[in-house]
C-alpha positions in Angstrom: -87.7 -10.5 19.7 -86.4 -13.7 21.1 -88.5 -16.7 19.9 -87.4 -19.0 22.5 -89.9 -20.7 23.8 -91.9 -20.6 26.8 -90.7 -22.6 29.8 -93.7 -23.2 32.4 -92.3 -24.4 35.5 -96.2 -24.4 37.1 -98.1 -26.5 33.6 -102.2 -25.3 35.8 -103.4 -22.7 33.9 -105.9 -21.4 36.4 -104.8 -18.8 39.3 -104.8 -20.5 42.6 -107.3 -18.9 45.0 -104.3 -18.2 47.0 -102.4 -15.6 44.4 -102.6 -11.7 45.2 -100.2 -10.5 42.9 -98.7 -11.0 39.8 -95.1 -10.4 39.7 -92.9 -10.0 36.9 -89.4 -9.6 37.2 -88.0 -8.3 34.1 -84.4 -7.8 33.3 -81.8 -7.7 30.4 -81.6 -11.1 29.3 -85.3 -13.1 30.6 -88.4 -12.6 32.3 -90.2 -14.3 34.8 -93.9 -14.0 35.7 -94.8 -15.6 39.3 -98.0 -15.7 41.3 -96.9 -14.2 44.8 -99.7 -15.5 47.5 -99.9 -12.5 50.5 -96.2 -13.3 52.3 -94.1 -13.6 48.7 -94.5 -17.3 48.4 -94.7 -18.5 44.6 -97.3 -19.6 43.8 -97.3 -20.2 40.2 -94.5 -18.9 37.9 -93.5 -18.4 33.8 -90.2 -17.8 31.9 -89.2 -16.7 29.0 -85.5 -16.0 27.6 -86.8 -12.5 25.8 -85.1 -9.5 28.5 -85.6 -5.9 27.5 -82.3 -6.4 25.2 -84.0 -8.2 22.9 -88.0 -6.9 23.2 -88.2 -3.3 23.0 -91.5 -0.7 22.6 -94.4 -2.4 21.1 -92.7 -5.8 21.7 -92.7 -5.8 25.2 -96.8 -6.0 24.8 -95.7 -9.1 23.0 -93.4 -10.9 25.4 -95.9 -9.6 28.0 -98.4 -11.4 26.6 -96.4 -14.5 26.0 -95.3 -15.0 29.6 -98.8 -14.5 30.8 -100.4 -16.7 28.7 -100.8 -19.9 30.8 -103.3 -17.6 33.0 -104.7 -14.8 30.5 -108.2 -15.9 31.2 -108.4 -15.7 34.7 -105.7 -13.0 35.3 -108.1 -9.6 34.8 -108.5 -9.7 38.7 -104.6 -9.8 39.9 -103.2 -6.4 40.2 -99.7 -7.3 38.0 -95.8 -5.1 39.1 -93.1 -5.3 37.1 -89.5 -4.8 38.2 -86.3 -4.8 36.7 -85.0 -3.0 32.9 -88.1 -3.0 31.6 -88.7 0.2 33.7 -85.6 1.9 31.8 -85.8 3.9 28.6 -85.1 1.0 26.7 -88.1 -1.0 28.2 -91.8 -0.8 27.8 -92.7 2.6 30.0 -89.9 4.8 31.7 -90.1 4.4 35.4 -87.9 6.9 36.9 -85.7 6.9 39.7 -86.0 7.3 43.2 -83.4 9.2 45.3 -81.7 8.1 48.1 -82.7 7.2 51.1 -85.4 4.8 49.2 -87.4 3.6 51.8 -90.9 1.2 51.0 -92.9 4.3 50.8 -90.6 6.6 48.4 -90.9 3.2 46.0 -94.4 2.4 46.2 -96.0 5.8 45.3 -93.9 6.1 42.3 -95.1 3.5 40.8 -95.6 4.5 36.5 -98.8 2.6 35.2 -98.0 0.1 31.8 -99.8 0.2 28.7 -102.2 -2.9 30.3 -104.9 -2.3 32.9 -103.8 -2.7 36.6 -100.5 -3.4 35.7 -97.7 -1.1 37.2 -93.9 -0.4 36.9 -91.7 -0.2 39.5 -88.7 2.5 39.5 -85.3 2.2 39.8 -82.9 3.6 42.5 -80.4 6.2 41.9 -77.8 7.9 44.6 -74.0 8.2 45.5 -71.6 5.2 45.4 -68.6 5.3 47.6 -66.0 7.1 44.7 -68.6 9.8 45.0 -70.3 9.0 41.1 -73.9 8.6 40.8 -74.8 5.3 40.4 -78.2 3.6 39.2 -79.7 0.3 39.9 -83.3 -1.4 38.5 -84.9 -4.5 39.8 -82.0 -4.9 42.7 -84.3 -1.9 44.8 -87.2 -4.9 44.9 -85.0 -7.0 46.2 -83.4 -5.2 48.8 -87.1 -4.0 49.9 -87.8 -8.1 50.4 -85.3 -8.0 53.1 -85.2 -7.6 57.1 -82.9 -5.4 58.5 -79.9 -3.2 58.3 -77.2 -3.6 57.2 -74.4 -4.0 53.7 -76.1 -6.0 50.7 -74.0 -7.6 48.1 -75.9 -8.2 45.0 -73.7 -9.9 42.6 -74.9 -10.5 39.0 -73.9 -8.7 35.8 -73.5 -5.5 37.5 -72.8 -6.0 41.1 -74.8 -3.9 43.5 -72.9 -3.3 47.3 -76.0 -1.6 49.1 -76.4 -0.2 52.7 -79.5 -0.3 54.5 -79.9 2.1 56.9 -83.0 3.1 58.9 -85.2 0.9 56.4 -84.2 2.9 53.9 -81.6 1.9 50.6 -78.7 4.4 52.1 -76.4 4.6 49.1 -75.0 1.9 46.7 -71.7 0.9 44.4 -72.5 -0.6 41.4 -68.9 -3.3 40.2 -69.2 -4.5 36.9 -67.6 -8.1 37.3 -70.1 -10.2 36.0 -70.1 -7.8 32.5 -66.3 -7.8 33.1 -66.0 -11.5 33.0 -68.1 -12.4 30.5 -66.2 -10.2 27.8 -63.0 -11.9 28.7 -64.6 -15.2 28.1 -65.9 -13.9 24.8 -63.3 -14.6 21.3 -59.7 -13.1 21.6 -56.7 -14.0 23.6 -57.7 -14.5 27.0 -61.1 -16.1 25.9 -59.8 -18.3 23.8 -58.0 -20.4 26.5 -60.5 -20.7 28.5 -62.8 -24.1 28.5 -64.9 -25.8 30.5 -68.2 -25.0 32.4 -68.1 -26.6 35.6 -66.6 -24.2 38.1 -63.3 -25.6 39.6 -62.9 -24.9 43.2 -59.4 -25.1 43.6 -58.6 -22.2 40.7 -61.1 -20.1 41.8 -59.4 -20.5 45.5 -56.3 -19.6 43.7 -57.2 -16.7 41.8 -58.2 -15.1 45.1 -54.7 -16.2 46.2 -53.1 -15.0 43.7 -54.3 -11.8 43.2 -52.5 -10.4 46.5 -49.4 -11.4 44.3 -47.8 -7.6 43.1 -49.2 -6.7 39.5 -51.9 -5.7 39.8 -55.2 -7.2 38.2 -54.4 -6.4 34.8 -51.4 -7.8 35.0 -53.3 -11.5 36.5 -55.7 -11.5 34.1 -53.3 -11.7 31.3 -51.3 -14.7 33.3 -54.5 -16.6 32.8 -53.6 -16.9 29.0 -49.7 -17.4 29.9 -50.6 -19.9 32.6 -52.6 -21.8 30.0 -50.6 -21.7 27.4 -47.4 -22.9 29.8 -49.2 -25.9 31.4 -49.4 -23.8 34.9 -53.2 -24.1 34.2 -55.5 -26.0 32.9 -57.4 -25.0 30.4 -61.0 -26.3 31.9 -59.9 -24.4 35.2 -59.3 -21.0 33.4 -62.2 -19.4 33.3 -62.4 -20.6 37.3 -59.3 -19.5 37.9 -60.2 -15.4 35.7 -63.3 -15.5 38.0 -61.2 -16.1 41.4 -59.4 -12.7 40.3 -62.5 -10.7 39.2 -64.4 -11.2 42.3 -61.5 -11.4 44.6 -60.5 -7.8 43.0 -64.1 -6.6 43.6 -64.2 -7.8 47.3 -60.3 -6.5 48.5 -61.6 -3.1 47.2 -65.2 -2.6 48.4 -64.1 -4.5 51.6 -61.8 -1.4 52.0 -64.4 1.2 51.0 -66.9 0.5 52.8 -64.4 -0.5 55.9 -66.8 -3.5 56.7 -67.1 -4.8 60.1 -70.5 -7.0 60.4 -71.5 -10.2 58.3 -72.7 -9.4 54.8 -75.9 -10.4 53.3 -75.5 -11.8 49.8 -78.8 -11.8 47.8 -78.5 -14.2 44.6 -78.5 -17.1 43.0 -76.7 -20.2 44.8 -74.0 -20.7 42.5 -72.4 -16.9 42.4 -73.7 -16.0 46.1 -71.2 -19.0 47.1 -68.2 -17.6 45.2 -68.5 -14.0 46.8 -69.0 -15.7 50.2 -65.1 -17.6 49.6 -64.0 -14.2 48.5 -65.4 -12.7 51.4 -64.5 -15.7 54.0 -61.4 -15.4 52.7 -60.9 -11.8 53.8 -62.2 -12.5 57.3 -65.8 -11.7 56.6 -68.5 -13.4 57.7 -71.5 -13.6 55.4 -75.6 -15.1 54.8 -76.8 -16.4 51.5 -79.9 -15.7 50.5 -82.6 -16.5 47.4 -83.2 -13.5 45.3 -85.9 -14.9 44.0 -87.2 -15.1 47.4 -86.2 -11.5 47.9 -88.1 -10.3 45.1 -90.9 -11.7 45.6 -91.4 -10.6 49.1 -90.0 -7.2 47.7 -92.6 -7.0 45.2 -95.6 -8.3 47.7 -94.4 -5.3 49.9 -94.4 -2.5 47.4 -98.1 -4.0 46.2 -99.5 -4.0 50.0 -97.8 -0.2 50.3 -99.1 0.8 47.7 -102.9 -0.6 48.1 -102.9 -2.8 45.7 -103.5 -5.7 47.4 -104.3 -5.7 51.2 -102.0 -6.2 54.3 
């Protein structure tokens, strides 16, 4: 298990009077424990760098434990919902999946019950992406449930979600794996090893979308980012800019075209990556909204709580 230690971003350990839920988004890499007042708004919130990839079984009790320990004495009253990987068979308790259409309801009353007392899981997602392969997603279901509307959902992250909402209901969804992608190519060997830097450059990332309509291919421009380097056609800080212009400019030319998109696209995220996809998009003619996915999940997980009767409407 990860021994990092505990960041509190809220340092009161008692539960405001406001809190109805706790919510515990739990992925791969971190967890992060917030108290949700009735409409999603945090109220209190814990993180801790120990994902599912690092706390598995009896551990998860332990990083459970951990990340709600700022409020463990006044906590017994909350109803607590967990999202994310630690629903997978790699996490604490198998949550299984839900088919598509997932709508609010098909979610909340398949909710699995954690080894603590009022404390649920919530499942993943699984249906048909557009090449016709079943495709999976955990945690990104929450998210998508926080939103208004129909409509295409990009998710972008480690493994990119592209989600239609149809009807209220999670439609279908293609899962890209971009971030993964990029993240071994910035890893030691010849392509990672001229990359530098950490601040993204805007002007590489512009032209690895650029470039990319340039014939090759994309495995072809990825190598150029080591030839380019090594040549003085690129700097070495602005490489890993420039490889991420590609990757996501790949990903967007080809779910653009599957998914024959012809309304603005919500992008649910972090700040930083939700503003590359919208270039990538903008730069293909479409129009696009940014959007918090913490925000999302929280009001996501408020939802599925209130649907499910654990806390009231």
């Amino acid at each position: 298990m990860n021994s990092s230690p505990l960041t509190q971003d809220t340092p009161n350990s008692r539960v405001p009077a406001t809190a109805v839920l706790l919510g515990v988004d739990w992925g791969s890499t971190a967890v992060r424990a917030t108290l949700l007042d009735g409409v999603g708004n945090v109220v209190g919130s814990d993180r801790l760098d120990a994902g599912v990839r690092s706390a598995r079984g009896r551990a998860c009790e332990q990083v459970f434990d951990l990340v709600t320990a700022a409020w463990m004495d006044s906590l017994s009253s909350l109803p607590v919902l967990l999202t994310g990987m630690v629903g997978s068979a790699q996490g604490w308790r198998e949550a299984p999946y839900v088919n598509c259409p997932a709508d609010l309801e098909a979610v909340a009353k398949n909710l699995v019950e954690a080894p603590r007392p009022n404390t649920w899981i919530v499942p993943g997602v699984m249906g048909e992406a557009v090449s016709g392969a079943p495709d999976v997603m955990r945690g990104e279901e929450t998210q998508l449930i926080g939103l208004e509307g129909d409509g295409t959902v990009l998710l972008p992250g480690t493994h990119t979600k592209w989600a239609e909402i149809r009807d209220g209901s999670i439609a279908h969804f293609t899962t890209c794996i971009t971030g993964e992608t990029f993240e071994l190519l910035r890893d030691p060997g010849l392509i990672g090893s001229v990359m530098s830097g950490t601040v993204l450059d805007e002007a590489a990332f512009q032209r690895g979308l650029e470039d990319l309509e340039r014939p090759g291919g994309l495995l072809h421009h990825i190598f150029t980012v080591r030839s380019r380097a090594l040549l003085g056609d690129l700097e070495s800080a602005a490489a890993w800019s420039y490889a991420s212009g590609l990757l996501i400019g790949s990903e967007v030319a080809a779910m653009t075209r599957a998914l024959d998109l012809d309304e603005p696209v919500r992008i649910v995220g972090s700040a930083t990556l939700c503003e590359r996809y919208r270039c990538a998009l903008e730069a293909r003619g479409i129009q696009s909204e940014c959007i918090s996915g913490q925000d999302a999940a929280s009001r996501g997980l408020v939802r599925i709580a209130q649907a499910a009767g654990l806390v009231g409407a």
